[in-house]
C-alpha positions as CSV (number, residue, x, y, z in Angstrom):
1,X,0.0,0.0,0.0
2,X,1.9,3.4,-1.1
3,X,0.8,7.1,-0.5
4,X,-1.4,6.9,-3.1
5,X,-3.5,4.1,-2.2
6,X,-4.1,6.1,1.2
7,X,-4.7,9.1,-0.8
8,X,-7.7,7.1,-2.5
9,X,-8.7,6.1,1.0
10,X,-10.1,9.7,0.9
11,X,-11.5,10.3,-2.2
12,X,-13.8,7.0,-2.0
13,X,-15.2,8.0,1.2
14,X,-13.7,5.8,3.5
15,X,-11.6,7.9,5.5
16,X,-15.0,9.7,6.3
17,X,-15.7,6.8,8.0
18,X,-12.5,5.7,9.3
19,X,-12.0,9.3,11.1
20,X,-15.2,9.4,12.9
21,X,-14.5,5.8,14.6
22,X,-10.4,7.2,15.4
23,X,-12.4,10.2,16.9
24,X,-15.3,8.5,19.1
25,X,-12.5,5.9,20.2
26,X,-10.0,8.3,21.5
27,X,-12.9,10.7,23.1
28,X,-14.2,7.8,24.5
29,X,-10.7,6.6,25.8
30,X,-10.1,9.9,27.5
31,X,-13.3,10.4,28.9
32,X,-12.8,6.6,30.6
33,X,-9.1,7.8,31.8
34,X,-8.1,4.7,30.1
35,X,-4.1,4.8,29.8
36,X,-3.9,8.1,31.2
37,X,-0.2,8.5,30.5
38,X,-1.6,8.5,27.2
39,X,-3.3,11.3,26.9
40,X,-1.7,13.6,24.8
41,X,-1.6,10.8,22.4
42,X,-5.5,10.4,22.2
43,X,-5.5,14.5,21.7
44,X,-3.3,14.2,18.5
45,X,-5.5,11.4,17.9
46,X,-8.6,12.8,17.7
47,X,-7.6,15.8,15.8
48,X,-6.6,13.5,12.9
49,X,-10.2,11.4,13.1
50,X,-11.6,14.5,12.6
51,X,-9.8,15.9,9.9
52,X,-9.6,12.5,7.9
53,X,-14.2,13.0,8.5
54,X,-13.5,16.9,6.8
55,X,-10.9,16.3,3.8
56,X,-12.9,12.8,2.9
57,X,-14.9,14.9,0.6
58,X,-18.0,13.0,1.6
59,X,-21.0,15.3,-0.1
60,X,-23.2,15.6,3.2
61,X,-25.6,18.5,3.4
62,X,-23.7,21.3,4.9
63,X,-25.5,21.5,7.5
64,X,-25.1,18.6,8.8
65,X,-20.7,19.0,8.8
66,X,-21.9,22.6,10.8
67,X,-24.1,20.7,13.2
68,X,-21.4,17.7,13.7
69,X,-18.5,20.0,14.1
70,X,-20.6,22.1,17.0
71,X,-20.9,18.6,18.5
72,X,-16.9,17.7,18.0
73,X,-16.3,21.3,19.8
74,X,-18.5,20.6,22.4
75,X,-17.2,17.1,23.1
76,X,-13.7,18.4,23.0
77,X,-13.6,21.2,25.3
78,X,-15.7,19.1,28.1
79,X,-13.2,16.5,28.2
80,X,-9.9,17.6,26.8
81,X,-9.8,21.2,28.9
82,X,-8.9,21.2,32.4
83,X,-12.0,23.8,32.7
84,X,-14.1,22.9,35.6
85,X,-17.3,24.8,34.4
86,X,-17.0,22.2,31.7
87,X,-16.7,19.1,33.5
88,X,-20.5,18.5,33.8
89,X,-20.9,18.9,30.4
90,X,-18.5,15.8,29.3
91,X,-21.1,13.0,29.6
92,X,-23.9,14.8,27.7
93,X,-21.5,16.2,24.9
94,X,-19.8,12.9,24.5
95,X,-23.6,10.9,24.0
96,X,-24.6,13.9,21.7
97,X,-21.2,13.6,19.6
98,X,-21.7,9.8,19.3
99,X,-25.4,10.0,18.4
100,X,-25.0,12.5,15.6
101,X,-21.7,10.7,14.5
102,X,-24.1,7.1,14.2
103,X,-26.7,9.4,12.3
104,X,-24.2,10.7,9.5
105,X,-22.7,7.6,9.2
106,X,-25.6,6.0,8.3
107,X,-27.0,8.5,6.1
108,X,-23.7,8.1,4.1
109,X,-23.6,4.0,4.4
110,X,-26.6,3.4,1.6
111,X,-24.1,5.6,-1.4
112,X,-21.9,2.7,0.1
113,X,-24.2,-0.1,-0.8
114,X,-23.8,-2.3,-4.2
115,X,-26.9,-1.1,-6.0
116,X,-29.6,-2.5,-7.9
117,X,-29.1,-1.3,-11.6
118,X,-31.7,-1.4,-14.2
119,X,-30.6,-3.7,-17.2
120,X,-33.2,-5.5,-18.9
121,X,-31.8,-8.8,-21.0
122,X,-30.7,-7.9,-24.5
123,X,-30.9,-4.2,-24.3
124,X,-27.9,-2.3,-26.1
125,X,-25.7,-0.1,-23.7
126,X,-24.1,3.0,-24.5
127,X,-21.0,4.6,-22.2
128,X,-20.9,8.3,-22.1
129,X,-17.6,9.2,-20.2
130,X,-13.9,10.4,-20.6
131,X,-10.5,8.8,-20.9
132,X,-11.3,6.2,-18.2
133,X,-14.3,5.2,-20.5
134,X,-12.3,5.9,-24.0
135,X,-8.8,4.9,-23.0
136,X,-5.3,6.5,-24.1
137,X,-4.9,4.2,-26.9
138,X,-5.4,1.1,-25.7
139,X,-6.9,-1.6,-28.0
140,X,-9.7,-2.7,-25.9
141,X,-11.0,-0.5,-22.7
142,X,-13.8,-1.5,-20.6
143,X,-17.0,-1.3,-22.6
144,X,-15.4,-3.4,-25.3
145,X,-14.3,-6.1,-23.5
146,X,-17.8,-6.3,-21.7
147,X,-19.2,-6.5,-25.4
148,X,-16.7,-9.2,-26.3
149,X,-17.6,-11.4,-22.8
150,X,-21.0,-10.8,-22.8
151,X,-21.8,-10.6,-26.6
152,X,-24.5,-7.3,-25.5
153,X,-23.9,-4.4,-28.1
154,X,-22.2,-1.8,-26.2
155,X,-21.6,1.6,-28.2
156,X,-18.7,3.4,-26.3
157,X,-19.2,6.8,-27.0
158,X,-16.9,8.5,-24.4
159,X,-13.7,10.5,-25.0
160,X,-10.3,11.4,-23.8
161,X,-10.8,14.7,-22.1
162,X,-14.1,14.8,-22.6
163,X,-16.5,16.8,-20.0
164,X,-20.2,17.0,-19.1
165,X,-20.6,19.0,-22.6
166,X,-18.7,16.7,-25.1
167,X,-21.2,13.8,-23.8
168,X,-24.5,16.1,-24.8
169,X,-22.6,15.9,-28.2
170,X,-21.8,12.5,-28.2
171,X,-25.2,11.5,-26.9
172,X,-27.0,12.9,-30.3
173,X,-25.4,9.7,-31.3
174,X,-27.8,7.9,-29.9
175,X,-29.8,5.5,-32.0
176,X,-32.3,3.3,-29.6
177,X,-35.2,4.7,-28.4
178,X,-34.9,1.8,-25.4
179,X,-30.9,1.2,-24.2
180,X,-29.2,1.7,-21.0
181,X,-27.2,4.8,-20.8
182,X,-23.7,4.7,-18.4
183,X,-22.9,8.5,-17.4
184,X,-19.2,8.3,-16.4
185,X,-18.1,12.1,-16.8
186,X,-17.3,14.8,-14.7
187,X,-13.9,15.0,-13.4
188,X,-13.0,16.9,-16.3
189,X,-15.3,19.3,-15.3
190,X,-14.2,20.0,-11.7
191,X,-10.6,19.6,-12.2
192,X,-10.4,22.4,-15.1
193,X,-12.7,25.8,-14.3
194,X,-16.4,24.9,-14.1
195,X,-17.9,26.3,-11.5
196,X,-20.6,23.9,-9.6
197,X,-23.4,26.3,-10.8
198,X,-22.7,25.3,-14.8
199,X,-21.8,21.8,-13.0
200,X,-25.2,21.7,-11.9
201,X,-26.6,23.1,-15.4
202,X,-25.2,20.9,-17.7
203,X,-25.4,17.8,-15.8
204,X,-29.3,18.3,-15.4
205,X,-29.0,19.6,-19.4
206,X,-27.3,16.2,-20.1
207,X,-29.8,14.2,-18.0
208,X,-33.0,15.8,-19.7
209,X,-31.4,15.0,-23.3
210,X,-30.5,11.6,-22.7
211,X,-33.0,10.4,-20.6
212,X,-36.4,9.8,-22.9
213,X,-38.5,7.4,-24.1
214,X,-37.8,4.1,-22.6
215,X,-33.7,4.6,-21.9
216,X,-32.7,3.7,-18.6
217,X,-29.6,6.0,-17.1
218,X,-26.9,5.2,-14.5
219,X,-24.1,7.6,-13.1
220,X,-21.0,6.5,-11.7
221,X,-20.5,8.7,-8.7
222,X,-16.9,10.2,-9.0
223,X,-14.0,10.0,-6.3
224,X,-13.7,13.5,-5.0
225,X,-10.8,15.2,-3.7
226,X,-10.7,17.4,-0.5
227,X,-13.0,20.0,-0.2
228,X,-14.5,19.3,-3.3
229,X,-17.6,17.8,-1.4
230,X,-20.5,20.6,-3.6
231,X,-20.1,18.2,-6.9
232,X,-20.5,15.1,-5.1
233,X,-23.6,16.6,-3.7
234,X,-24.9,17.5,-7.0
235,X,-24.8,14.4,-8.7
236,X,-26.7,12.8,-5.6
237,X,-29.3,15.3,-6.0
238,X,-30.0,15.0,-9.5
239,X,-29.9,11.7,-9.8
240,X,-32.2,11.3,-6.8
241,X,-34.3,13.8,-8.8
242,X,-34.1,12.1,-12.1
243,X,-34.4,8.7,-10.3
244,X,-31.2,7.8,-11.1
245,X,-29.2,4.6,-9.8
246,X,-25.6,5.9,-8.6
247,X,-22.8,3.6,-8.8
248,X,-21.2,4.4,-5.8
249,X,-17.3,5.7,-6.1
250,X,-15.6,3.2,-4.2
251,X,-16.0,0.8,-7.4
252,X,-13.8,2.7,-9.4
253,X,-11.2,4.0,-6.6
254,X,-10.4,0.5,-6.1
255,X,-9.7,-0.1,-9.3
256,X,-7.6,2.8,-10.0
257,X,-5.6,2.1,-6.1
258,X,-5.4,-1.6,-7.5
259,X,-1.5,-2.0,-8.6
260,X,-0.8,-1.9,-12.1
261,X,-4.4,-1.1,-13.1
262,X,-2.8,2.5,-13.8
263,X,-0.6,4.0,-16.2
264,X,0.0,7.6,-14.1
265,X,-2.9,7.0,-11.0
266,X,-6.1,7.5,-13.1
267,X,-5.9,6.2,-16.4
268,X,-6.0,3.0,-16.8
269,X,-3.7,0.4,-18.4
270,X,-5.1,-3.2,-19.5
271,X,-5.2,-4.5,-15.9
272,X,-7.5,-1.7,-15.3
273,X,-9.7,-2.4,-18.1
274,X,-10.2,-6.0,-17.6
275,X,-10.8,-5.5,-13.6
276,X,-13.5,-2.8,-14.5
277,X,-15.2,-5.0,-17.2
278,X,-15.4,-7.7,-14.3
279,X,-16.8,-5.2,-11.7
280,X,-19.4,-4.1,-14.4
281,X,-20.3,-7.4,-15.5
282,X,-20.7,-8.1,-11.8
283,X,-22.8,-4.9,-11.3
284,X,-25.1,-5.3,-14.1
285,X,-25.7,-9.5,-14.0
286,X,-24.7,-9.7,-17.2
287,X,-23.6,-13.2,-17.0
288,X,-26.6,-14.9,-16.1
């Protein structure tokens, strides 16, 4: 495991996790004067479970990051000060902390979950996405070698570098009326200059063209670094308001943190391409 598969860690989401269980451990630990020679140790501690919870980039409402922060304050200065007015406050703050901590957690865990995705036997697919769709050259990326396993007609219309506006192009190329559309684009977008008002614009823009008749659509919800928690958000709200399926973004930060599966961290060499072909055969029960 090198610095970039713990770098990962963060944009999946699973430091999010991972921080909040350092941080209710070492609160609890100090609050128990368990290993009391050990305090200053379960201060540092705690500090880094709660900044691995605030650089995770996990898209929660922001109110609810205001609210658990308030509670990590709270918790922290009853139990960590040597303040006496605060000492009657460490039992209530810690139960408050670890309540609202339970209550994020689980309103993260279901983006988490392996979903249910709606492919109907024999229906074409098209991919809409970037290079990690289109490749850098490679002979066969993902979407072909999915056709080639599965024998499904699978029209792979993404492109290296493309963004949220190259795939309204590229979706005009749509033939069927009925087909499952895969929506993996985006980073592009975030990692050059749009802002996440035209993020929000043309992702709904791309949604409304692509999603008529009797096409089903699926988004692959991106890996997100620090702080850039407002586009995550947006594709969880549209596609709860367009109804649709998110593939959650641990699938593909494990296969770009898998060794070998990546030529420079994100795109992805054959390995790469084979393992995601697996994981979307997997995903959509393609091999029944």
């Amino acid at each position: 495991m090198n610095l970039y598969w713990w770098l990962l860690q963060f944009a999946n989401g699973n430091a999010f996790f991972v921080g909040i269980m350092i941080l209710l451990t070492t609160f609890t630990l100090d609050y128990q004067n368990i290993l009391p020679k050990q305090k200053f140790i379960w201060r540092i501690l705690s500090v880094v479970g709660a900044t691995f919870t605030i650089v995770s980039a996990t898209p929660l409402p922001l109110l609810f990051y205001i609210l658990w922060g308030l509670a990590v304050v709270m918790a922290y200065s009853s139990i960590h000060l040597s303040i006496n007015k605060l000492k009657s406050y460490r039992k209530p703050s810690l139960i408050l902390l670890f309540l609202f901590s339970l209550f994020i957690m689980f309103w993260e865990i279901p983006y988490h979950l392996t979903p249910k995705l709606p492919y109907q036997k024999n229906l074409p697919i098209y991919v809409l996405g970037d290079s990690i769709s289109a490749g850098l050259g490679e002979k066969d990326t993902w979407p072909e070698r999915v056709a080639q396993k599965t024998q499904i007609p699978i029209f792979n219309l993404s492109k290296a570098g493309g963004t949220i506006s190259t795939a309204m192009i590229e979706s005009e190329r749509i033939q069927h009326d009925q087909a499952l559309i895969l929506i993996e684009i985006g980073g592009n977008d975030f990692f050059g200059r749009t802002t996440p008002a035209i993020f929000t614009q043309e992702l709904e823009e791309l949604f409304q063209l692509v999603q008529v008749k009797k096409r089903q659509l699926v988004l692959f919800e991106l890996p997100l670094p620090p702080f850039y928690n407002n586009y995550g958000k947006i594709q969880r709200d549209l596609a709860k308001k367009y109804k649709i399926p998110l593939i959650p973004k641990r699938f593909l930060g494990y296969v770009i943190a898998t060794e070998g599966a990546t030529s420079d961290g994100l795109h992805l060499t054959a390995k790469g391409h084979i393992l995601f072909a697996e994981i979307m055969i997997d995903l959509l029960d393609l091999e029944k």
